[in-house]
Backbone and ligand atoms as CSV (ligand in chain L), in Angstrom:
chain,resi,resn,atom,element,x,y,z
A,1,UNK,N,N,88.022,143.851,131.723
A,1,UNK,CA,C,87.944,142.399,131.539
A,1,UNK,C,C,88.865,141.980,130.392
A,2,UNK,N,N,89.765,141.123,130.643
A,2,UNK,CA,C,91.030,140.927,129.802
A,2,UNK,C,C,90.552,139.641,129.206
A,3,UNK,N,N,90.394,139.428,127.839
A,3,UNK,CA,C,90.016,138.159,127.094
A,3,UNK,C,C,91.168,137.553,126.920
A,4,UNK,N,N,91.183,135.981,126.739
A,4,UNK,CA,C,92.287,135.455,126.770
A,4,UNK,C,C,92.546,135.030,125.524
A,5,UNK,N,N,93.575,135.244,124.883
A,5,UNK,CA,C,94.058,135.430,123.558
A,5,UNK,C,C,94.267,133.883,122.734
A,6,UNK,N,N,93.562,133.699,122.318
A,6,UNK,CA,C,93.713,132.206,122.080
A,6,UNK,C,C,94.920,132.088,120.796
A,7,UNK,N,N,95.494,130.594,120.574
A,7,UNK,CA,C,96.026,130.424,119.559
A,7,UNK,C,C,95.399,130.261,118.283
A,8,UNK,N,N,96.062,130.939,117.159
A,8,UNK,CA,C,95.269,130.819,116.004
A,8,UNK,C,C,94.765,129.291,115.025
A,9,UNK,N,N,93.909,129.276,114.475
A,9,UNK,CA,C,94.086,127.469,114.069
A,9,UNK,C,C,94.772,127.069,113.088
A,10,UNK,N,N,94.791,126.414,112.604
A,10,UNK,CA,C,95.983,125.737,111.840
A,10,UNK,C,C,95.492,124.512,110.976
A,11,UNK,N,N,95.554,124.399,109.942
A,11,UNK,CA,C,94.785,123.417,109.013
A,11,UNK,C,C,95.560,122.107,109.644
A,12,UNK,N,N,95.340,120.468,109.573
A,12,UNK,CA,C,96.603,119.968,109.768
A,12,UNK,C,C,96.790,119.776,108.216
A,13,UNK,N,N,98.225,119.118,108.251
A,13,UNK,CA,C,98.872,119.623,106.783
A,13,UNK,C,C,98.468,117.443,106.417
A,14,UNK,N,N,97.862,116.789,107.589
A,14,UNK,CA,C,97.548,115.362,106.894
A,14,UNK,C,C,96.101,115.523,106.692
A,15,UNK,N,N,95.110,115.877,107.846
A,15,UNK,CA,C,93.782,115.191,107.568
A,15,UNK,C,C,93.263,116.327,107.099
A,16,UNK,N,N,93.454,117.668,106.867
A,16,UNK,CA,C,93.310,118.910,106.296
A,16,UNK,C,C,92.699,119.494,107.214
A,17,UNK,N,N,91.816,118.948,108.926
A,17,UNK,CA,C,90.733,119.523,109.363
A,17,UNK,C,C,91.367,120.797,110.303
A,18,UNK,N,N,90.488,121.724,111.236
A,18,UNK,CA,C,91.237,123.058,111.661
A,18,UNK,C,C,91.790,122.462,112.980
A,19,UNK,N,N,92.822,123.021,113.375
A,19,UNK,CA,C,92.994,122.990,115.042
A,19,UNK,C,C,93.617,123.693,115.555
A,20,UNK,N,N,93.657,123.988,116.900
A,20,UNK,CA,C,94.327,124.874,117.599
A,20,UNK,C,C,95.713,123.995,117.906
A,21,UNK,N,N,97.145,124.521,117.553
A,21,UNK,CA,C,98.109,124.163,117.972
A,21,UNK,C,C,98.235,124.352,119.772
A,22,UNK,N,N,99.162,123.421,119.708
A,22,UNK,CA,C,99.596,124.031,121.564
A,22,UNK,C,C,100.325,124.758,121.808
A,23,UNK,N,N,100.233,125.766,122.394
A,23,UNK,CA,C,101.111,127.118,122.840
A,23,UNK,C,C,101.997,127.132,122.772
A,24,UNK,N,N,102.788,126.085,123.517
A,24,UNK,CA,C,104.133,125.910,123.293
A,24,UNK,C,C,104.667,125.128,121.893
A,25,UNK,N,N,103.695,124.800,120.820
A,25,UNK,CA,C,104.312,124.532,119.629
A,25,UNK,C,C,103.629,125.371,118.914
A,26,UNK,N,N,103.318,126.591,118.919
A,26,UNK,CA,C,102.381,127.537,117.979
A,26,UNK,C,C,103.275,127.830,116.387
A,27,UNK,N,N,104.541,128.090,116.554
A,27,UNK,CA,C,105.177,128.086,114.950
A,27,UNK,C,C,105.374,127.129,114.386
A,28,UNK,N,N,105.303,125.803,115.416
A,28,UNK,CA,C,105.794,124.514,114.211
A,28,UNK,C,C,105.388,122.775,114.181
A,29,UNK,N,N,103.938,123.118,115.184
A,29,UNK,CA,C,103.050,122.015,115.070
A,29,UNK,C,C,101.865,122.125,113.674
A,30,UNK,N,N,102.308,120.766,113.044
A,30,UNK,CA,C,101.644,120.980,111.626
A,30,UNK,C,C,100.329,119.723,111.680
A,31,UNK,N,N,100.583,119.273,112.759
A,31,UNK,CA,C,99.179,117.964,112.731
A,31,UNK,C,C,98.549,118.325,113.747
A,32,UNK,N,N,97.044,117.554,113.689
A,32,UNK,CA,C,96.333,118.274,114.602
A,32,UNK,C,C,95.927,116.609,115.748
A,33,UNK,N,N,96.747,115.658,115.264
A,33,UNK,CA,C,96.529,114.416,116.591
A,33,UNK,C,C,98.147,113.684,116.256
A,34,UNK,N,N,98.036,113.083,117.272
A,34,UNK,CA,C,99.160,111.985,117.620
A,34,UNK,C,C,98.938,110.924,116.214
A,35,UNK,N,N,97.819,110.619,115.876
A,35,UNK,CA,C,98.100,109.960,114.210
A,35,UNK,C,C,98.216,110.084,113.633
A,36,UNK,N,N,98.023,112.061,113.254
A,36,UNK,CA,C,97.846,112.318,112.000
A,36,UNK,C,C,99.659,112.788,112.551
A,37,UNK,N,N,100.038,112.740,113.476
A,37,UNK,CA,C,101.832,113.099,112.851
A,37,UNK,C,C,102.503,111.943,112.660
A,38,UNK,N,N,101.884,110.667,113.599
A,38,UNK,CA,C,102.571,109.369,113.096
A,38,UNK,C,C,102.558,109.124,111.618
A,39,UNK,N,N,101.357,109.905,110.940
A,39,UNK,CA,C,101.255,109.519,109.452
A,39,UNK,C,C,102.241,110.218,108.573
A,40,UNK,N,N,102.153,111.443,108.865
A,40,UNK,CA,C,103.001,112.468,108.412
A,40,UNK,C,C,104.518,112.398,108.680
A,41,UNK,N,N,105.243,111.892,109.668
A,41,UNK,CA,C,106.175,110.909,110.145
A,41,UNK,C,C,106.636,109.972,109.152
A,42,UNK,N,N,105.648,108.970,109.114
A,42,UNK,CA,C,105.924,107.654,108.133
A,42,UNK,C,C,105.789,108.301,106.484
A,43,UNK,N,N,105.023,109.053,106.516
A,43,UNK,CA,C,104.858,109.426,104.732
A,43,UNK,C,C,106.476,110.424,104.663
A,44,UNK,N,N,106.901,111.803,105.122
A,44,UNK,CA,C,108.280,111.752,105.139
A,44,UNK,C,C,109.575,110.691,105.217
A,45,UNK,N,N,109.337,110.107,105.593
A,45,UNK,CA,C,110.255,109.069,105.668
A,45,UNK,C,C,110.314,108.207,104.429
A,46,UNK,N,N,109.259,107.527,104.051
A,46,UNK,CA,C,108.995,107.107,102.796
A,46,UNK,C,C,109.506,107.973,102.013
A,47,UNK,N,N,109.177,109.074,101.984
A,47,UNK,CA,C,109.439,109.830,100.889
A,47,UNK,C,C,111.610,110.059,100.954
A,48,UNK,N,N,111.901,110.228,101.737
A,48,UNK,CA,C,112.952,110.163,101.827
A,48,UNK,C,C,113.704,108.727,101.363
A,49,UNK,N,N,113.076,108.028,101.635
A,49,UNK,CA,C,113.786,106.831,101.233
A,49,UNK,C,C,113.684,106.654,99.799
A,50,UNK,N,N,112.762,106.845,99.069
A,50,UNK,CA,C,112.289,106.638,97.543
A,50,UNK,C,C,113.267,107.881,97.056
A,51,UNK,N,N,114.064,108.240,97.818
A,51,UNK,CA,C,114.816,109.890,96.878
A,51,UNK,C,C,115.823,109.073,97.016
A,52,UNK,N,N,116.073,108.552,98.079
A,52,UNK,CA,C,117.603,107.470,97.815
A,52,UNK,C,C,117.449,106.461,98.158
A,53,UNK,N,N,117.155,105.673,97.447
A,53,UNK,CA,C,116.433,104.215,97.508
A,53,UNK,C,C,118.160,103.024,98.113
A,54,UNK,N,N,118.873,103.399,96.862
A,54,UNK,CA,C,120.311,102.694,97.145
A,54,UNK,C,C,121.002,103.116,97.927
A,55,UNK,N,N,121.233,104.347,98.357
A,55,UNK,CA,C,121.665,104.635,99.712
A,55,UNK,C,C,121.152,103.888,100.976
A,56,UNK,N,N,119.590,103.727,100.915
A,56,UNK,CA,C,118.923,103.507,102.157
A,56,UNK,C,C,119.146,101.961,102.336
A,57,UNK,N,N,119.121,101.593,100.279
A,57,UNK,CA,C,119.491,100.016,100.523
A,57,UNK,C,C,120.790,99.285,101.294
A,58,UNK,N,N,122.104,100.243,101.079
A,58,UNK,CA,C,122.958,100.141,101.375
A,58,UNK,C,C,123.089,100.531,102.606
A,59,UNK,N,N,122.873,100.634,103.263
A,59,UNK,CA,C,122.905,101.318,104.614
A,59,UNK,C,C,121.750,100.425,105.767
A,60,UNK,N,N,120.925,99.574,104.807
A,60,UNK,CA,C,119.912,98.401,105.845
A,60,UNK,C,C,121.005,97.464,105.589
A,61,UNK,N,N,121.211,97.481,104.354
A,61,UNK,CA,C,122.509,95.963,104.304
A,61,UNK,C,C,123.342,95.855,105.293
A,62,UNK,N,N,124.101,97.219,105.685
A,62,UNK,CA,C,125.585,97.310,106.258
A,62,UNK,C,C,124.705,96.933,107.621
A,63,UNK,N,N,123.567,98.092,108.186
A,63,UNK,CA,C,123.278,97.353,109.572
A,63,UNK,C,C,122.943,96.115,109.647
A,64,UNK,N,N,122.194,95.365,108.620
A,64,UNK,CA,C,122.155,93.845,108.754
A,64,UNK,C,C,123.564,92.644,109.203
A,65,UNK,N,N,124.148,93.479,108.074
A,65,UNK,CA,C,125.594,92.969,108.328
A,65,UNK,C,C,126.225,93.064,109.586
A,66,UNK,N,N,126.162,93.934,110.264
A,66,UNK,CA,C,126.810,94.298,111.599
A,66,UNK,C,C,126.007,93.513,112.691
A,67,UNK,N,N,124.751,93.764,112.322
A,67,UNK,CA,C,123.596,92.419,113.246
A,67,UNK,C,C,123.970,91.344,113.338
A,68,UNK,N,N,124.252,90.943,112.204
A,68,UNK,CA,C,124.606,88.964,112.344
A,68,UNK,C,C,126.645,89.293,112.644
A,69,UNK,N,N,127.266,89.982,112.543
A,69,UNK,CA,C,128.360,89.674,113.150
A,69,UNK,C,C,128.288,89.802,114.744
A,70,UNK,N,N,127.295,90.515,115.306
A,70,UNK,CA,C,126.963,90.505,116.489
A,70,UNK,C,C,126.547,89.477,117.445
A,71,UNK,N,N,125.732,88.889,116.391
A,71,UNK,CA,C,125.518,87.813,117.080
A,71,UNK,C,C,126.090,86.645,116.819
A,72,UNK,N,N,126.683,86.246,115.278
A,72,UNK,CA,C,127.358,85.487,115.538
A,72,UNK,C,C,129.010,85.151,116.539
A,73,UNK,N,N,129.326,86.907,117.176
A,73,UNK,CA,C,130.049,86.690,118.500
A,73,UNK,C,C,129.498,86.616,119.672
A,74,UNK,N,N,128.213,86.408,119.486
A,74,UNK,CA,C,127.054,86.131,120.964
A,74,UNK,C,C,127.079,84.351,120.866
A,75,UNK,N,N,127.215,84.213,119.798
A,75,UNK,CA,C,126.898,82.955,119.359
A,75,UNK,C,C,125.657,82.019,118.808
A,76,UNK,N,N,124.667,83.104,118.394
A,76,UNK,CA,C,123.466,82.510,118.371
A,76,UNK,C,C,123.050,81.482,117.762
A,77,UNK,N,N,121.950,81.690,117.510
A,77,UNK,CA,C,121.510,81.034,116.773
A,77,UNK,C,C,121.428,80.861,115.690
A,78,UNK,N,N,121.733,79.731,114.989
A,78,UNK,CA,C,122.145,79.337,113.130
A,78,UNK,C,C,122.790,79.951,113.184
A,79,UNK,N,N,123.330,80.341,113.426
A,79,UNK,CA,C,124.960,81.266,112.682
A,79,UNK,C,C,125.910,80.419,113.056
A,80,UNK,N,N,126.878,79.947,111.968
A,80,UNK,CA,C,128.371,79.604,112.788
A,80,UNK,C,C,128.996,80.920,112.802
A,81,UNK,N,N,130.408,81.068,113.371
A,81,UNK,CA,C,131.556,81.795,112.636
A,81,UNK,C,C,132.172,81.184,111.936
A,82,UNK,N,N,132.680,82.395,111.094
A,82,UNK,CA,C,133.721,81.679,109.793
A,82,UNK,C,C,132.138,81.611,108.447
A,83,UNK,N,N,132.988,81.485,107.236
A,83,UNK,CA,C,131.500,80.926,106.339
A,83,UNK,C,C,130.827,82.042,106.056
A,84,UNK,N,N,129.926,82.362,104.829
A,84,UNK,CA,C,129.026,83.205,104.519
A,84,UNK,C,C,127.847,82.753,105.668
A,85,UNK,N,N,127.251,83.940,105.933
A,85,UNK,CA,C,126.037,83.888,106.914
A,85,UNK,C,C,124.670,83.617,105.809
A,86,UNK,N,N,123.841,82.619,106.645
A,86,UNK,CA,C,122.761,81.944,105.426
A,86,UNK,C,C,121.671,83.132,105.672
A,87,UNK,N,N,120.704,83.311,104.596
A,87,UNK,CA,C,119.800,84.494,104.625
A,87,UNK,C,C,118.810,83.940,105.797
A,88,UNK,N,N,118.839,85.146,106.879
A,88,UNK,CA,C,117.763,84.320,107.523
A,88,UNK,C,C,116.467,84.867,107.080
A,89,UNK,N,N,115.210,84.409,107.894
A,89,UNK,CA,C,114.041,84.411,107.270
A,89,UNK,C,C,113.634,86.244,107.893
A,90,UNK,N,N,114.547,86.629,108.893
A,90,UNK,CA,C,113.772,87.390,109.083
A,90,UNK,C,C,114.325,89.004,108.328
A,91,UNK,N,N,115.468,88.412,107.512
A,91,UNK,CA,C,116.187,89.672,106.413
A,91,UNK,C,C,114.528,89.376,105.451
A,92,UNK,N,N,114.689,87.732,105.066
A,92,UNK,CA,C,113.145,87.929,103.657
A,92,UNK,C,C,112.475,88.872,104.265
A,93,UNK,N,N,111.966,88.607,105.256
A,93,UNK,CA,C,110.536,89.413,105.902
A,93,UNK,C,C,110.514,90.450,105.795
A,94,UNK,N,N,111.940,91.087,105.956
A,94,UNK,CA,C,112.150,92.906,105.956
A,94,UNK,C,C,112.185,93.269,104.690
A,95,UNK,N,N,112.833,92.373,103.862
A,95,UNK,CA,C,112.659,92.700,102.088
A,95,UNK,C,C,111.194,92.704,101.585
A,96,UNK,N,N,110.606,91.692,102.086
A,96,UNK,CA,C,109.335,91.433,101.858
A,96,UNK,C,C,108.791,92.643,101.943
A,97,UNK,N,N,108.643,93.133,103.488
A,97,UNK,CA,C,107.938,94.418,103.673
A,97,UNK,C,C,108.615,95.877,103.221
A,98,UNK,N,N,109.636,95.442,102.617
A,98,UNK,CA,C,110.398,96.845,101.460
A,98,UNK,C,C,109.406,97.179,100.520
A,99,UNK,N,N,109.840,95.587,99.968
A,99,UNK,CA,C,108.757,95.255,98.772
A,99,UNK,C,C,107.751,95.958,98.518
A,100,UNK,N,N,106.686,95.557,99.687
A,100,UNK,CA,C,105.588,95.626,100.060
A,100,UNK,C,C,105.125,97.215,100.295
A,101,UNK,N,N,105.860,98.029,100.675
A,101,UNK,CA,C,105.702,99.286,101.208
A,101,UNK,C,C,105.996,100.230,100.136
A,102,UNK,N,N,106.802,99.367,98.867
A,102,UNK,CA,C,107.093,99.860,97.118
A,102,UNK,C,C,106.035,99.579,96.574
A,103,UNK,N,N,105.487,98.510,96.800
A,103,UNK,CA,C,104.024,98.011,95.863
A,103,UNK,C,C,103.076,99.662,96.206
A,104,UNK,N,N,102.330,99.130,97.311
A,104,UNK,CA,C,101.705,100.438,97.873
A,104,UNK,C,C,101.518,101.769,97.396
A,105,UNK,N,N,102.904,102.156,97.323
A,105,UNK,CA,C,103.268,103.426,97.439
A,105,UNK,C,C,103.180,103.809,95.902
A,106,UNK,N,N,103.897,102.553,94.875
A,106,UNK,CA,C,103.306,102.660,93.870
A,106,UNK,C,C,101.863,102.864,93.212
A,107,UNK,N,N,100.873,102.101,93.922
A,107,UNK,CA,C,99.354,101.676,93.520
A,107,UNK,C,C,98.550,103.275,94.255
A,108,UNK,N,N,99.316,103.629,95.080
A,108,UNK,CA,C,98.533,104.938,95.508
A,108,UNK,C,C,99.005,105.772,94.459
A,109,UNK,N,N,100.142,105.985,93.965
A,109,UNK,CA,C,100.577,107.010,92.761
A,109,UNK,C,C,99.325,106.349,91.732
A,110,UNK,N,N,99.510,105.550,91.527
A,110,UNK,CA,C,98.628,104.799,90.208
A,110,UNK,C,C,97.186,105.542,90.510
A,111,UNK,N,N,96.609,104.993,92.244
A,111,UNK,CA,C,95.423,105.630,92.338
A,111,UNK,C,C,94.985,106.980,92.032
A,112,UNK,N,N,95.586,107.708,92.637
A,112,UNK,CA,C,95.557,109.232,92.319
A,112,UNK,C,C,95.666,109.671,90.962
A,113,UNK,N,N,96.384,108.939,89.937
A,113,UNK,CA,C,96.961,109.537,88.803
A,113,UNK,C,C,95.405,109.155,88.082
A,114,UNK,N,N,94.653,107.914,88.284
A,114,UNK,CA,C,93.667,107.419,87.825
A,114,UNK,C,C,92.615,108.121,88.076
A,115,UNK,N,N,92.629,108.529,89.296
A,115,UNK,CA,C,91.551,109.382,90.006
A,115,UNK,C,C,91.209,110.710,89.056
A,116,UNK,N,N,92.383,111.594,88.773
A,116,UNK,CA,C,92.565,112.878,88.143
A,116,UNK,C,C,92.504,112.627,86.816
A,117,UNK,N,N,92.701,110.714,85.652
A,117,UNK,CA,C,91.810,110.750,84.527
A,117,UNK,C,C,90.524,110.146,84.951
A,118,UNK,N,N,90.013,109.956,86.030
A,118,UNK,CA,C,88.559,109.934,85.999
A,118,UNK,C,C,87.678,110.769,85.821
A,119,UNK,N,N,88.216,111.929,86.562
A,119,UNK,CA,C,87.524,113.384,87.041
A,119,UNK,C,C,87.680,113.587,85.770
A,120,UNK,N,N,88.841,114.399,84.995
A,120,UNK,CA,C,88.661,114.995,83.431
A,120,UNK,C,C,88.195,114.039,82.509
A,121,UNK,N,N,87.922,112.759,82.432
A,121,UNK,CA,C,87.021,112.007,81.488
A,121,UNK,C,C,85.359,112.684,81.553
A,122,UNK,N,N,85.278,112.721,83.682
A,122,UNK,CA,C,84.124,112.877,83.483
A,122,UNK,C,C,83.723,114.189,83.261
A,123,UNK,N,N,84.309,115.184,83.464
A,123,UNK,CA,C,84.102,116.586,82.867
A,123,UNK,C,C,83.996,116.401,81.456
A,124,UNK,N,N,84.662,115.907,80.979
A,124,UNK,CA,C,84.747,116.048,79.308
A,124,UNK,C,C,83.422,115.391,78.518
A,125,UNK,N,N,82.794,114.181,79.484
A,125,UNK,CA,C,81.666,113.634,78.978
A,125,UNK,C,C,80.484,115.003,79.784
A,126,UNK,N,N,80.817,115.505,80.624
A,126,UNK,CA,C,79.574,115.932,81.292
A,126,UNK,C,C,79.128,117.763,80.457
A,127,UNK,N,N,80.241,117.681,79.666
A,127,UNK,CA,C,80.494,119.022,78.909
A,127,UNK,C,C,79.893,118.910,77.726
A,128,UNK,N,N,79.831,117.500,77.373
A,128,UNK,CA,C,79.235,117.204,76.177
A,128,UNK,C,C,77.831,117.019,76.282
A,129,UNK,N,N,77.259,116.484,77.126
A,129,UNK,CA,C,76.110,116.476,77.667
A,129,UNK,C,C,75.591,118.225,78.043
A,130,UNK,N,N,76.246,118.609,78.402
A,130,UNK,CA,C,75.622,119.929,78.649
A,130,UNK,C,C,75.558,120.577,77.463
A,131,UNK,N,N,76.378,120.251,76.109
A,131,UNK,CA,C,76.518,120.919,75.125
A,131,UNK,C,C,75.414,120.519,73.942
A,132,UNK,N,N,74.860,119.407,74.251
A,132,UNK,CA,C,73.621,118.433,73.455
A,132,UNK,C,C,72.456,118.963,74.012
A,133,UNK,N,N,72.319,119.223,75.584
A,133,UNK,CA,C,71.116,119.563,76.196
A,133,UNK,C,C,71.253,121.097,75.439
A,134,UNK,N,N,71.872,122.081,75.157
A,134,UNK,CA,C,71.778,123.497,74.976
A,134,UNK,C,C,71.513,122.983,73.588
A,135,UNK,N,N,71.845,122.266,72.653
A,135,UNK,CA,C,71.387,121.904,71.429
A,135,UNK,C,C,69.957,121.475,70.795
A,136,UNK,N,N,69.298,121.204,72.194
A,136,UNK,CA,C,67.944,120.844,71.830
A,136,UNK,C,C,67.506,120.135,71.987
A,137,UNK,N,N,67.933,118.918,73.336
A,137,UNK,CA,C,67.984,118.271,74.129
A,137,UNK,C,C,67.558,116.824,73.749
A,138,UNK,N,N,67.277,117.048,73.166
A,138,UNK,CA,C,66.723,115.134,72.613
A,138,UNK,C,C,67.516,114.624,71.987
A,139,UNK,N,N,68.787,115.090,71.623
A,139,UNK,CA,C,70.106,114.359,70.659
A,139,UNK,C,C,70.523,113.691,71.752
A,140,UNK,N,N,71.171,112.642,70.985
A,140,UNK,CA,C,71.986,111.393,71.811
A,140,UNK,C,C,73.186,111.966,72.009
A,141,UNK,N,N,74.104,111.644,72.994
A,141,UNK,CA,C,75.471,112.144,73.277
A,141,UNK,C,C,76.158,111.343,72.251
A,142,UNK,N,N,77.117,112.405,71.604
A,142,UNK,CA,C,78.390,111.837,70.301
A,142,UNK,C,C,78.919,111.104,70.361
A,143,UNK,N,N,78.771,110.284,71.651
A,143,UNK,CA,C,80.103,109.020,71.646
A,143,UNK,C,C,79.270,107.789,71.168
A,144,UNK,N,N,78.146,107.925,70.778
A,144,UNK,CA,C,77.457,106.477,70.079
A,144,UNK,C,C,77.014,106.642,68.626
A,145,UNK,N,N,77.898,106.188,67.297
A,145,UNK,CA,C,77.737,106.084,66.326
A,145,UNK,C,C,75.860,105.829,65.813
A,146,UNK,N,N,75.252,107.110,65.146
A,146,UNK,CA,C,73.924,106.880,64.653
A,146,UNK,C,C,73.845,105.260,64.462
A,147,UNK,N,N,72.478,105.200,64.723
A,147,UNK,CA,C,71.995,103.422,63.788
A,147,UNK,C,C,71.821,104.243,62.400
A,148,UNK,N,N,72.061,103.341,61.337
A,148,UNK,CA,C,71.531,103.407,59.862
A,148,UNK,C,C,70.597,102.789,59.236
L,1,ZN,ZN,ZN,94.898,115.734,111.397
């Protein structure tokens, strides 16, 4: 009786949980769903862009640029030819959501960094507390100046 050799599991490298890769991606499937690689997807990418921020800036500009000469030989809309091209609303929108995707990305660094002085604040208070209780347990914790 020949057992059938299954694939080994595989942490995913976003939501951390186990899974069996698919056979045919056994060396180099690293997520374990279709969201958790869309995530892993978008967080590389981000991350790539924040390593060359002015490159990436320069390089949405130039395709922007090539967009509105496109269409201003389609003829569209608000655009003349000839003349600086006026900002349209939907370059703000994409800056906006630059912006927006910098805010973020910032406030999650912030979160995490906050997170890791929460945890060692609270070790450091919970050490002290453990160090008062081995003292004889009815002392007040050191961070409140005696009454006189
Ligand atoms: Zn996952």
């Amino acid at each position: 009786m020949a057992t059938k050799k299954k694939t080994p599991r595989r942490s995913c490298v976003t939501c951390l949980k186990w899974f069996r890769p698919h056979p045919s991606a056994q060396a180099t499937q690293k997520t374990c769903s279709e969201e958790c690689r869309r995530q892993r997807l978008l967080a590389l990418a981000q991350r790539r862009r924040e390593r060359d921020l002015d490159g990436h800036r320069e390089q949405e500009s130039r395709r922007q640029e090539a967009c509105r000469k496109r269409r201003v030989e389609r003829g569209g809309p608000g655009l003349e030819a000839g003349g600086p091209a006026p900002m349209s609303r939907s370059t703000l929108s994409a800056e906006v959501a630059d912006l927006e995707r910098e805010i973020i990305g910032k406030l999650d660094h912030e979160a995490r960094l906050s997170r890791s002085w929460v945890v060692g604040k609270l070790r450091s208070w919970l050490g002290q507390i453990d160090q008062n209780v081995d003292q004889g347990g009815s002392e007040k914790p050191a961070c409140h100046a005696p009454a006189t």
